[in-house]
C-alpha positions in Angstrom: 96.6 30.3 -31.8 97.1 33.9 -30.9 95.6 36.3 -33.1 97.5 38.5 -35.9 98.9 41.2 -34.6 97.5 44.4 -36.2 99.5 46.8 -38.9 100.4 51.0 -38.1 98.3 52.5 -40.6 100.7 53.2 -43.5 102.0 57.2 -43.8 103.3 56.4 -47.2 101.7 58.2 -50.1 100.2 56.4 -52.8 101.8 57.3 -56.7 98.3 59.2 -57.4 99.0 61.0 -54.1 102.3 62.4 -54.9 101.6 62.9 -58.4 98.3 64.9 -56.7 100.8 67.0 -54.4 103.6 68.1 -57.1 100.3 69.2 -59.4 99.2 71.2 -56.6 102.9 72.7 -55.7 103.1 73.6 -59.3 99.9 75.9 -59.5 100.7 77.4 -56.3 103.9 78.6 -57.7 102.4 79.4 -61.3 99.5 81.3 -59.2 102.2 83.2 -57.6 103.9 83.8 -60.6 101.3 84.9 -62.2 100.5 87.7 -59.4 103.5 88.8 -59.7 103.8 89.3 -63.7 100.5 91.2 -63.3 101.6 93.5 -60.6 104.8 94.1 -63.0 102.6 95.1 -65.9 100.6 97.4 -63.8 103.7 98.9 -62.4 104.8 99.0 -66.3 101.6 100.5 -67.3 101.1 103.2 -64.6 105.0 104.2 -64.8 104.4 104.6 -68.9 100.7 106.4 -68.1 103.0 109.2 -65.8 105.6 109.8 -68.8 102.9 110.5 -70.8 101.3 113.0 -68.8 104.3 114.2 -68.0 105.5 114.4 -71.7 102.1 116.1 -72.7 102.1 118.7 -69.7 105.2 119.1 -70.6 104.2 120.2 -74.0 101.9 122.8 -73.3 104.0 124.2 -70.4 103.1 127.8 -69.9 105.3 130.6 -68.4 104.1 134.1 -67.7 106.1 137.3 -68.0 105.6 140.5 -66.1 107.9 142.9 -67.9 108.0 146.9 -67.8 108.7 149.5 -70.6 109.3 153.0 -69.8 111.1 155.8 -70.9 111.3 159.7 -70.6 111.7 162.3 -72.5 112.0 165.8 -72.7 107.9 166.1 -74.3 106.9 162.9 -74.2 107.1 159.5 -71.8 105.1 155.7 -71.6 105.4 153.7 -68.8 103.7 150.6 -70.1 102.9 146.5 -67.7 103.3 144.2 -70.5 102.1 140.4 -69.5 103.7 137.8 -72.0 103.0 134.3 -72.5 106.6 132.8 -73.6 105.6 129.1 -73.1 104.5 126.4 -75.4 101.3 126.3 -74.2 97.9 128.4 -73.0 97.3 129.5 -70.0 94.7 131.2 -67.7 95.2 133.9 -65.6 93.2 132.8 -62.5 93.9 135.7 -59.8 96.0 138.8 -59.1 97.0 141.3 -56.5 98.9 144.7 -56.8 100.3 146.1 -53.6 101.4 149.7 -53.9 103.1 151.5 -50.5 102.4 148.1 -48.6 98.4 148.4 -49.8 96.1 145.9 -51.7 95.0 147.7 -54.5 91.8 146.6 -56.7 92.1 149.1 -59.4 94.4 150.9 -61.2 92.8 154.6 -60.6 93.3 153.5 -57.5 96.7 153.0 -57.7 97.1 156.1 -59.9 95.2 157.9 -56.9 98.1 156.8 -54.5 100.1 159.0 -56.4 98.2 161.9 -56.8 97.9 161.2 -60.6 94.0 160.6 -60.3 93.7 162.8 -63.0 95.9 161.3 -65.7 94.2 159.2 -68.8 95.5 155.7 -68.8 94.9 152.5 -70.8 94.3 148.8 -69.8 93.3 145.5 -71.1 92.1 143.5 -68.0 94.3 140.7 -67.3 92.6 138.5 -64.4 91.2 136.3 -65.6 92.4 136.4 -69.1 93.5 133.6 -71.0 96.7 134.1 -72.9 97.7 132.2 -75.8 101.7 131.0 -76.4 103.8 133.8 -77.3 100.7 136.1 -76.9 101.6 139.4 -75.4 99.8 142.1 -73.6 99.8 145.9 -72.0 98.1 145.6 -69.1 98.3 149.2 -68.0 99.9 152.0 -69.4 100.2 155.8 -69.3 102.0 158.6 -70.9 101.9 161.5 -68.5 105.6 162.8 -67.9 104.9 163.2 -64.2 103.0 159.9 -63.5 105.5 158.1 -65.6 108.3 159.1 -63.6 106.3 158.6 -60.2 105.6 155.2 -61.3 109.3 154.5 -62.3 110.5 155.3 -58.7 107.6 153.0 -57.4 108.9 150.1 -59.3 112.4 150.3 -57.3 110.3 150.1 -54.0 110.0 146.6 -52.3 106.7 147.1 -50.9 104.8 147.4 -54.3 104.2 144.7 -56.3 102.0 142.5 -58.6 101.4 138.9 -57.9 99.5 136.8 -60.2 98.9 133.1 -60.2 98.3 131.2 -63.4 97.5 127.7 -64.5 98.2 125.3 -67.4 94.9 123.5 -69.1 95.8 120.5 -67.4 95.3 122.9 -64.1 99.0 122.8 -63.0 99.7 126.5 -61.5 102.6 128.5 -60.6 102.9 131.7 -58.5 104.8 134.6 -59.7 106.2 137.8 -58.4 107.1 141.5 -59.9 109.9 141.4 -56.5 111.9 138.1 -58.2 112.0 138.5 -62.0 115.1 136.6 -62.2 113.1 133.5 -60.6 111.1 130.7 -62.1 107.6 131.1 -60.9 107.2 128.6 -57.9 104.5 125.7 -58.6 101.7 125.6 -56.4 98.8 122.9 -55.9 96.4 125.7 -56.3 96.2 129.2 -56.9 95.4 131.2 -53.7 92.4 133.6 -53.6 93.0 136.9 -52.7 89.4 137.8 -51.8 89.1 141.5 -51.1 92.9 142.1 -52.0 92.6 140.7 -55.7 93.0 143.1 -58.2 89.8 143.6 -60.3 90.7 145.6 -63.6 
């Protein structure tokens, strides 16, 4: 008798097998799932963390004024820097420069000097520096001397004097401003720059 020719090996999956291989097909796809519900609630959470920061920064936003009073008169005259705070929130002064007939200048007698007003008595309240509070205003620099006053007024008109001065919120967002473009916002800045020898020390 010849002997019994031998069976293929079966490929056929037992029950337990296939009940083995849906199992496994099922966590891979609730694994998956899962990775992606969490990387949806991250995205969730990080978007919501931004509105908030956004929404807080936004309530204490500050915004710096650089504004000018002056007048003459027959016996008397002021010509008065006035630095207002007219945001919602404090802010810091962090540097400043003041460039009169195309100069850096570090002081006011200085820049009083320019003018051959060395002479004249003057008042200021040093603003680098300074922290303002909202709404808080003040007179940086001011004199009353008819002759200096109108000196001063005709510098203002003059492109190559100004005062720059950068500032900063307390949650260290800064803007740069500019005596040249009172019409425009300040411009946001990643930090404020530093003037070195130039910055204006009053």
């Amino acid at each position: 008798m010849s002997a019994p020719e031998e069976q293929p090996p079966s490929t056929e999956l037992t029950r337990s097998e296939r009940l083995f291989l849906r199992l496994s097909l099922w966590q891979t796809v609730l694994s998956l799932v899962g990775v992606f519900v969490a990387f949806v609630a991250l995205y969730a959470a990080l978007t919501e963390s931004e509105a908030v920061r956004r929404q807080t920064a936004a309530g204490v936003w500050p915004y710096v004024q650089l504004t000018i009073n002056d007048y003459v008169s027959d016996d008397d005259a002021e010509f008065e820097i006035v630095m207002t705070n007219a945001g919602v929130g404090p802010t810091r002064i962090r540097d400043m420069r003041v460039t009169f007939g195309g100069r850096a200048m570090t002081s006011w007698p200085q820049m009083l000097e320019s003018i051959d007003a060395s002479e004249v008595r003057f008042s200021q309240v040093a603003a680098n520096r300074r922290v303002l509070r909202p709404g808080e205003s003040v007179a940086i620099f001011g004199v009353r001397e008819i002759a200096a006053v109108e000196a001063l007024r005709r510098a203002v008109s003059d492109p190559a004097n100004a005062i720059e001065f950068c500032y900063c919120s307390i949650f260290d967002e800064c803007w740069l401003a500019d005596s040249r473009t009172p019409e425009a916002m300040p411009a946001p800045v990643a930090q404020c720059p530093d003037y070195g020898a130039a910055s204006f020390s009053n």
